[in-house]
FIBADO-957220 format. One line per 2 residues: number of its first residue (from 1); their letters; for each residue y, z, x negated of N, C-alpha, C. Coordinates in pm, whole numbers, always signed. Example, Ala and Ser with C-alpha at 12.3 -4.5 7.8 and 13.67 -1.06 7.14 Angstrom:
residues 2
1 = AS = -569/+780/-1319/-450/+780/-1230/-330/+780/-1320 | -225/+708/-1285/-106/+714/-1367/+3/+787/-1290
This chain:
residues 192
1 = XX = -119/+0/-80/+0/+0/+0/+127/+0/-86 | +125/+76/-204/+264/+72/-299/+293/-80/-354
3 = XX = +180/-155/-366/+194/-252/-441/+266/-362/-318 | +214/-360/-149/+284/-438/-65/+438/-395/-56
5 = XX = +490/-266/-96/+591/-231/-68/+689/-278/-204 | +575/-289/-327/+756/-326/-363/+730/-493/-395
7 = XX = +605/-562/-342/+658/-721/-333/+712/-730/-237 | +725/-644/-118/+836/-644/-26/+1009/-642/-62
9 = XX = +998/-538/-157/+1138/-485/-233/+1116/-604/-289 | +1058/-666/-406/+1131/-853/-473/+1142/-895/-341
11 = XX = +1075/-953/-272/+1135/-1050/-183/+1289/-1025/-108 | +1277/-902/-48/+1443/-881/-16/+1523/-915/-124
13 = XX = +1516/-836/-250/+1571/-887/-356/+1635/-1046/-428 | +1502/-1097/-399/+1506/-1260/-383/+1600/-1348/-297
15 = XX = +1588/-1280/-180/+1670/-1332/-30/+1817/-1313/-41 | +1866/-1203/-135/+1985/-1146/-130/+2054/-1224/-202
17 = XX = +2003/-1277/-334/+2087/-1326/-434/+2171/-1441/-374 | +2078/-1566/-305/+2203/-1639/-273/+2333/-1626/-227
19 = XX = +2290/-1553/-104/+2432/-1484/-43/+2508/-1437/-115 | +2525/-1371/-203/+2619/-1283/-265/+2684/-1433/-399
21 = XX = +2589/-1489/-406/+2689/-1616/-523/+2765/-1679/-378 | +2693/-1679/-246/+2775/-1812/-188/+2943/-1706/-202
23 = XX = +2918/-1561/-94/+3021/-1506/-63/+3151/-1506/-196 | +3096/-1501/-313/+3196/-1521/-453/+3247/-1669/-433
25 = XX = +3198/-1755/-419/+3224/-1885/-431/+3340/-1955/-280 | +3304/-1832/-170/+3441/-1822/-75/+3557/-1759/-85
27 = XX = +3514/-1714/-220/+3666/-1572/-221/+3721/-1658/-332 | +3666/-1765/-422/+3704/-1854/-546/+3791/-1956/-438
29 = XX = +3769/-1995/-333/+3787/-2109/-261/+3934/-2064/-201 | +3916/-1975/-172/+4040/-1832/-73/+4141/-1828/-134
31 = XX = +4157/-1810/-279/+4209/-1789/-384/+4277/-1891/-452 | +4218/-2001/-422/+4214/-2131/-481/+4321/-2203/-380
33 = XX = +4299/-2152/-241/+4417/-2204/-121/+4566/-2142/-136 | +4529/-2016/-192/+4671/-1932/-205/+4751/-1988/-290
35 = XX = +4700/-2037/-417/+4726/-2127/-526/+4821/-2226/-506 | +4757/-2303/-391/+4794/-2437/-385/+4901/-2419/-268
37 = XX = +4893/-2333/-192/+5047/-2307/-124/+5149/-2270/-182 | +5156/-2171/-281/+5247/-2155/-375/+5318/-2206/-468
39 = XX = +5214/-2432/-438/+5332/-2483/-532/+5473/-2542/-474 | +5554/-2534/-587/+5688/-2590/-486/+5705/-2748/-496
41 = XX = +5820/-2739/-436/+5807/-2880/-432/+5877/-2992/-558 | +5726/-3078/-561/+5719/-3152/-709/+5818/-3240/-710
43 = XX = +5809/-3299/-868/+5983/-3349/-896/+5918/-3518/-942 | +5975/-3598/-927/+5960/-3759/-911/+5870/-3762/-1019
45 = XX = +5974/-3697/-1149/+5920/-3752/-1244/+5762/-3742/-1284 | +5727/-3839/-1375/+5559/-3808/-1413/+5535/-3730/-1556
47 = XX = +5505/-3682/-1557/+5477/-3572/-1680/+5356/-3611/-1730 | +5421/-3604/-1865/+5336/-3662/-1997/+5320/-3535/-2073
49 = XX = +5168/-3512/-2078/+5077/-3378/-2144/+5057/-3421/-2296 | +5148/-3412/-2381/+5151/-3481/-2558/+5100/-3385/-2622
51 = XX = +4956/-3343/-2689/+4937/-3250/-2721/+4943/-3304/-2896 | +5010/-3235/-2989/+5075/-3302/-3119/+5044/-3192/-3191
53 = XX = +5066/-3220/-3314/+5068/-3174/-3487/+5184/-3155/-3551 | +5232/-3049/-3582/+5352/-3062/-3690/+5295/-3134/-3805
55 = XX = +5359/-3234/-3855/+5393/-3294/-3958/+5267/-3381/-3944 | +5193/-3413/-3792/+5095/-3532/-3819/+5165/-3677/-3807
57 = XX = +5150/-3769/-3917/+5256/-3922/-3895/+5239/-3987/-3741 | +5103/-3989/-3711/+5118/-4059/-3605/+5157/-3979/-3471
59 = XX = +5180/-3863/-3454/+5192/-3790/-3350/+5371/-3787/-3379 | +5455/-3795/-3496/+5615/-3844/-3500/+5618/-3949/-3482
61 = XX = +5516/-4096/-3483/+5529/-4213/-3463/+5549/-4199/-3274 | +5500/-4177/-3239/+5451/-4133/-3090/+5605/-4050/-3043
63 = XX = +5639/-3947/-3108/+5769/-3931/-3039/+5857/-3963/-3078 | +5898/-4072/-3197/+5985/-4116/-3236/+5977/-4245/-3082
65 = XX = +5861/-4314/-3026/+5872/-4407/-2985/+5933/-4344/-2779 | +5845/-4238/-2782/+5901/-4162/-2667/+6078/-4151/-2666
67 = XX = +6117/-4102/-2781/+6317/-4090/-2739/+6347/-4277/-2776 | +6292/-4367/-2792/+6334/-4431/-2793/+6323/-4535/-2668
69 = XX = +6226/-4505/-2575/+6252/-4539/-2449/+6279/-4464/-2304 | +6351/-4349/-2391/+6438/-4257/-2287/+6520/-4309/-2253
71 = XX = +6615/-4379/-2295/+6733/-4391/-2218/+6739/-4503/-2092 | +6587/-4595/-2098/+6569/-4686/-2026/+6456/-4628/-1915
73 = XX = +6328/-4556/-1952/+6291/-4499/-1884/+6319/-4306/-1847 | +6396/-4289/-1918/+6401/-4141/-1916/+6394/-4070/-1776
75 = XX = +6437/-4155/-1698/+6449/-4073/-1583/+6298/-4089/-1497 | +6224/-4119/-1531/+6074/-4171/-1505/+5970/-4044/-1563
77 = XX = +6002/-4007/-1655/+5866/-3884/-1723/+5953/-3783/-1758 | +5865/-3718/-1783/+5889/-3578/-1845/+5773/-3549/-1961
79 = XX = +5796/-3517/-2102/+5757/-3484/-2180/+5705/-3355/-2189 | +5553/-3250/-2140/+5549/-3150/-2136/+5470/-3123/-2311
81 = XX = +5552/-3067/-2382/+5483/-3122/-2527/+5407/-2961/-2574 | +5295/-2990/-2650/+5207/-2846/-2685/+5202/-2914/-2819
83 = XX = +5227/-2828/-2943/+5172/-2810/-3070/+5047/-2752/-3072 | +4965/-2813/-3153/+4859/-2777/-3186/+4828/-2696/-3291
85 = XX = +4821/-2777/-3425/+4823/-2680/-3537/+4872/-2562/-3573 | +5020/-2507/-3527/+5056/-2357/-3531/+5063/-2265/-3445
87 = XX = +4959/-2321/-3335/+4911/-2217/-3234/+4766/-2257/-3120 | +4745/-2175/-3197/+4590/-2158/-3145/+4540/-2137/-2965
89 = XX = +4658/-2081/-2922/+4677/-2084/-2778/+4670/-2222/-2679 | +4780/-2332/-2815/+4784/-2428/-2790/+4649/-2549/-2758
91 = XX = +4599/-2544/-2904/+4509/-2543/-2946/+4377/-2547/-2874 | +4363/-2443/-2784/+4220/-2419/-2721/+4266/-2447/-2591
93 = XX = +4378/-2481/-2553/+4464/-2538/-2381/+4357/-2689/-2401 | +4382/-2745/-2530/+4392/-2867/-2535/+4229/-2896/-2589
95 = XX = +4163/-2807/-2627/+4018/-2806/-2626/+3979/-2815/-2460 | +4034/-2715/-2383/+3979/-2679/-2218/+3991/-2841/-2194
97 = XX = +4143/-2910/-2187/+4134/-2994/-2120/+4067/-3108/-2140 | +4046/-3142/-2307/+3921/-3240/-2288/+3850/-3235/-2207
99 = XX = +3789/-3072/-2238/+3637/-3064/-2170/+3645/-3036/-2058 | +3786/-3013/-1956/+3787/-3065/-1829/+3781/-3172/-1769
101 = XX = +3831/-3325/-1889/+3802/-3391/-1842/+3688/-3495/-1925 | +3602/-3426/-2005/+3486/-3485/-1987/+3505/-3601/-2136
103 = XX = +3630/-3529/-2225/+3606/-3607/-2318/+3627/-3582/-2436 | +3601/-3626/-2572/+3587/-3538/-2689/+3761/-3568/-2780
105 = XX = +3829/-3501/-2802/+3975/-3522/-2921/+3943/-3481/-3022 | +3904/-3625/-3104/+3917/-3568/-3216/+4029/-3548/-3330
107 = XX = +4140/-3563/-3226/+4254/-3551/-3347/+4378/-3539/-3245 | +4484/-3579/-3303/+4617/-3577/-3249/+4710/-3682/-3292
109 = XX = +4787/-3724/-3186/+4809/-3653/-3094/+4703/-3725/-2922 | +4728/-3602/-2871/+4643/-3674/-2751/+4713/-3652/-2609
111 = XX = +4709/-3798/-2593/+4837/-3810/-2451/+4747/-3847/-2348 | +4812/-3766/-2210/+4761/-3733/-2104/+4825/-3769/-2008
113 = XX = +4861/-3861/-1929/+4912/-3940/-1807/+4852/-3962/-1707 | +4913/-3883/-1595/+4773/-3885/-1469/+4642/-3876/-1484
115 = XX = +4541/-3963/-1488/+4417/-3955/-1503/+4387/-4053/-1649 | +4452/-4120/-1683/+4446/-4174/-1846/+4498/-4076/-1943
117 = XX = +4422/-4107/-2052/+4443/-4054/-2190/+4446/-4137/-2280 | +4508/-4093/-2397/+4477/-4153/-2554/+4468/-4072/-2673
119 = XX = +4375/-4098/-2744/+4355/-3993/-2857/+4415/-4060/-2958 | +4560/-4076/-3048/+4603/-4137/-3152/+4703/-4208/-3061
121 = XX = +4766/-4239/-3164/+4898/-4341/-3086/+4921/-4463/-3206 | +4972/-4585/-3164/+4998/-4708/-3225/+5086/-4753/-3162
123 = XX = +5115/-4864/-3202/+5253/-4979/-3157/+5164/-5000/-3030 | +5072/-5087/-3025/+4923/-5151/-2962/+4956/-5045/-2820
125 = XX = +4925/-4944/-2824/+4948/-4861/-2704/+5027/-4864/-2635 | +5149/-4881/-2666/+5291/-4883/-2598/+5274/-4947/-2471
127 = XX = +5238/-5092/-2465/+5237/-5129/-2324/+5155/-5051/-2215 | +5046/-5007/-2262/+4917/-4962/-2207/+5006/-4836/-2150
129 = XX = +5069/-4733/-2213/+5154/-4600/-2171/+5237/-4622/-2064 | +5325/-4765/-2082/+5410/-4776/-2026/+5408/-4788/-1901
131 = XX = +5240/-4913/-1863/+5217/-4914/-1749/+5198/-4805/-1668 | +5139/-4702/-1760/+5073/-4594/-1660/+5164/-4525/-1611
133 = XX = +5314/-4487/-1703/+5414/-4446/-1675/+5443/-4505/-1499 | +5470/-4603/-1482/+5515/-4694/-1380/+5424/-4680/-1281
135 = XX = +5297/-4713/-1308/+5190/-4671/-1195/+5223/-4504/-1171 | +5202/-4419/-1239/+5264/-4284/-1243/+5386/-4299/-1112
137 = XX = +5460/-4333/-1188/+5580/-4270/-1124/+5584/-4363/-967 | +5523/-4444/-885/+5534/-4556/-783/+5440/-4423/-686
139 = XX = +5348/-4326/-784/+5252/-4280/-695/+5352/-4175/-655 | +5315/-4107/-518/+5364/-3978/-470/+5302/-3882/-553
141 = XX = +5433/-3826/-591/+5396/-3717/-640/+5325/-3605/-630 | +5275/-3585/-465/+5157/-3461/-386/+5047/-3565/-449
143 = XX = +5035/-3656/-482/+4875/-3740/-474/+4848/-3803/-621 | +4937/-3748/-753/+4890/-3724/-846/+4795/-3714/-908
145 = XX = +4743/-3714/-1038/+4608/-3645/-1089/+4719/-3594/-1203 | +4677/-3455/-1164/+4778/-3341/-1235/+4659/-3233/-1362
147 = XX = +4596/-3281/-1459/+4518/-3137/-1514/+4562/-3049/-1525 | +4685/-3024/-1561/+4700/-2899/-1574/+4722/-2765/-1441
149 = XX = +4757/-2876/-1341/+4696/-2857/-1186/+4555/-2836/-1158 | +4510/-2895/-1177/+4327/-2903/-1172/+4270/-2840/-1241
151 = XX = +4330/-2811/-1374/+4252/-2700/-1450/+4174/-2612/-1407 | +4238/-2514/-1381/+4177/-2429/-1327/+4031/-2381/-1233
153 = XX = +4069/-2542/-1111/+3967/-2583/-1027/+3863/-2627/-1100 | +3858/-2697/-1218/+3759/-2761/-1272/+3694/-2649/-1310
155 = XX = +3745/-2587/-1431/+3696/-2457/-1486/+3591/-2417/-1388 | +3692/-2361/-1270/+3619/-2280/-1152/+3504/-2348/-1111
157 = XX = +3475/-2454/-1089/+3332/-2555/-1060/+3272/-2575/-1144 | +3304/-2551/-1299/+3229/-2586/-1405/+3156/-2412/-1402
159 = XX = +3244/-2325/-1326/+3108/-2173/-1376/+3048/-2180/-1292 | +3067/-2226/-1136/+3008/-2190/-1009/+2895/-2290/-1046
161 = XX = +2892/-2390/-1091/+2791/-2511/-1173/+2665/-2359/-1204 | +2734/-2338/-1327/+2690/-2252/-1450/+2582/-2139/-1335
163 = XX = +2687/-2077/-1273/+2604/-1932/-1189/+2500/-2001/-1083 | +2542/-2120/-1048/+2393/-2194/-936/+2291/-2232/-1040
165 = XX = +2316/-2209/-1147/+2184/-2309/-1221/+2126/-2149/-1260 | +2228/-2035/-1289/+2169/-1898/-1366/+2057/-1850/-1262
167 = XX = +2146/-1865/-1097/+2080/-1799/-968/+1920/-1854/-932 | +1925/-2043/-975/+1777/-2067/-959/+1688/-2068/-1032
169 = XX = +1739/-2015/-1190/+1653/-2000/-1266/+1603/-1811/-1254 | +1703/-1695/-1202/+1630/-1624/-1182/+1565/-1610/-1081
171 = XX = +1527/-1703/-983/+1475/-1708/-822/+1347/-1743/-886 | +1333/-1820/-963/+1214/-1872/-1056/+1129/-1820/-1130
173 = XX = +1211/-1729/-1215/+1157/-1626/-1264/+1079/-1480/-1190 | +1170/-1440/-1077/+1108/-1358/-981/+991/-1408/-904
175 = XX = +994/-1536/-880/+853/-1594/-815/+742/-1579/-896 | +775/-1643/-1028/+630/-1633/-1090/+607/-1512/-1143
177 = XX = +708/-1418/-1169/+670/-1282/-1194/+577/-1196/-1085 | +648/-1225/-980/+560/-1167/-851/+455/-1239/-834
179 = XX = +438/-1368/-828/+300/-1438/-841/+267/-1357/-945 | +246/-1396/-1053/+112/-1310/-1162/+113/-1171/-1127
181 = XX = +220/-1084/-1081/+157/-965/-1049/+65/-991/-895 | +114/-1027/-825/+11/-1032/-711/-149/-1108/-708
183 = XX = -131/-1204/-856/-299/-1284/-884/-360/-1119/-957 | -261/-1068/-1046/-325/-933/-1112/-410/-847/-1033
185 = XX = -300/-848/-863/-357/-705/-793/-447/-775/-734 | -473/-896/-695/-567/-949/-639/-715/-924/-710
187 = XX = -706/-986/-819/-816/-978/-941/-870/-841/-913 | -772/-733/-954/-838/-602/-975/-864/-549/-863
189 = XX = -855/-597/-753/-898/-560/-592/-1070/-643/-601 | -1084/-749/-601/-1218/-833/-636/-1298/-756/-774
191 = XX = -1266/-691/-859/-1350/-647/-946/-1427/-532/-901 | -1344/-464/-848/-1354/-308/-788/-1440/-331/-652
C-alpha cells in the first residue's frame, strides 16, 4: 500500500508541473502588455542601432559617411550609437542582440536598421543603408521592427523555449523513474 501511495504522490507531482510553467508564462505575457502600453508616442524618424569601436577605421569610415548625409537625410534617422570596446555593458547589449536576432558579429561596426543588418561597413554598402533608411522611414512607425523593442520579448521566448524543453525533460525523467520503480515492485511482488 505505501508503494501505491507515493506513485500516487509522482503522479500528482507530474500533473502539477505544467500548470505552474503555463501560469509563469501568463504573468510574462501580463507584464509584457504593461510594457507595451507604456510606450509613448514614436517619433518619424528611423533609428539606426551603430554598435562601433573607438579607434576601429572602418567603424569612423561609417560615421564619417553618416554626418555626411545628414544634412540631406538628417531628418530621416536617428543615430542610436553604443561603443563597444570601452564598455562591456555595451558590449554584451550587442552580443544579446545578435543572438536575438539569430546572427553571429564578428566585428564592428555592426549596423542595425529595422530588420536588416551589416557587420563592417564599405563605400559598396551605402546604397544598400540608404534604401533601408527610406523603406524605414515610408513605414509607420507603430509597425516597425524595433530590437531594442523586441529585445526583451525575444529573450523572454528564448527562456520560456528553454523552461518547456527543462519541464519535458523532467516529465521524462519522472516517468521512467517511476516506471523502473514500479517494474522493481512488481518483480519483487512475483518473487515472493
Amino acid at each position: 500500500m505505501k508503494k501505491f501511495g507515493l506513485l500516487l504522490i509522482m503522479l500528482l507531482a507530474i500533473m502539477a508541473m505544467p500548470f505552474s510553467v503555463l501560469a509563469e508564462g501568463e504573468e510574462n505575457a501580463e507584464n509584457e502588455a504593461e510594457t507595451t502600453d507604456e510606450v509613448s508616442e514614436e517619433s518619424k524618424e528611423v533609428k539606426i542601432y551603430f554598435f562601433r569601436g573607438e579607434g576601429c577605421p572602418h567603424c569612423a569610415e561609417a560615421e564619417e559617411w553618416f554626418q555626411s548625409i545628414e544634412e540631406e537625410y538628417g531628418s530621416k534617422f536617428e543615430i542610436v550609437d553604443y561603443e563597444v570596446y570601452n564598455s562591456q555593458e555595451n558590449s554584451d547589449l550587442m552580443d544579446r542582440v545578435a543572438e536575438a536576432r539569430d546572427e553571429e558579429v564578428t566585428g564592428v561596426p555592426y549596423i542595425i536598421i529595422g530588420n536588416q543588418s551589416w557587420n563592417g561597413f564599405s563605400a559598396e554598402l551605402e546604397d544598400e543603408i540608404l534604401s533601408q533608411i527610406e523603406s524605414e522611414y515610408e513605414t509607420e512607425p507603430s509597425s516597425r521592427y524595433d530590437i531594442m523593442q523586441l529585445l526583451p520579448q525575444l529573450e523572454a521566448e528564448s527562456k520560456e523555449k528553454s523552461k518547456s524543453t527543462d519541464v519535458v525533460a523532467t516529465i521524462i525523467i519522472i516517468l521512467v523513474v517511476g516506471g523502473v520503480t514500479f517494474g522493481i515492485v512488481k518483480a519483487r511482488k512475483s518473487t515472493y
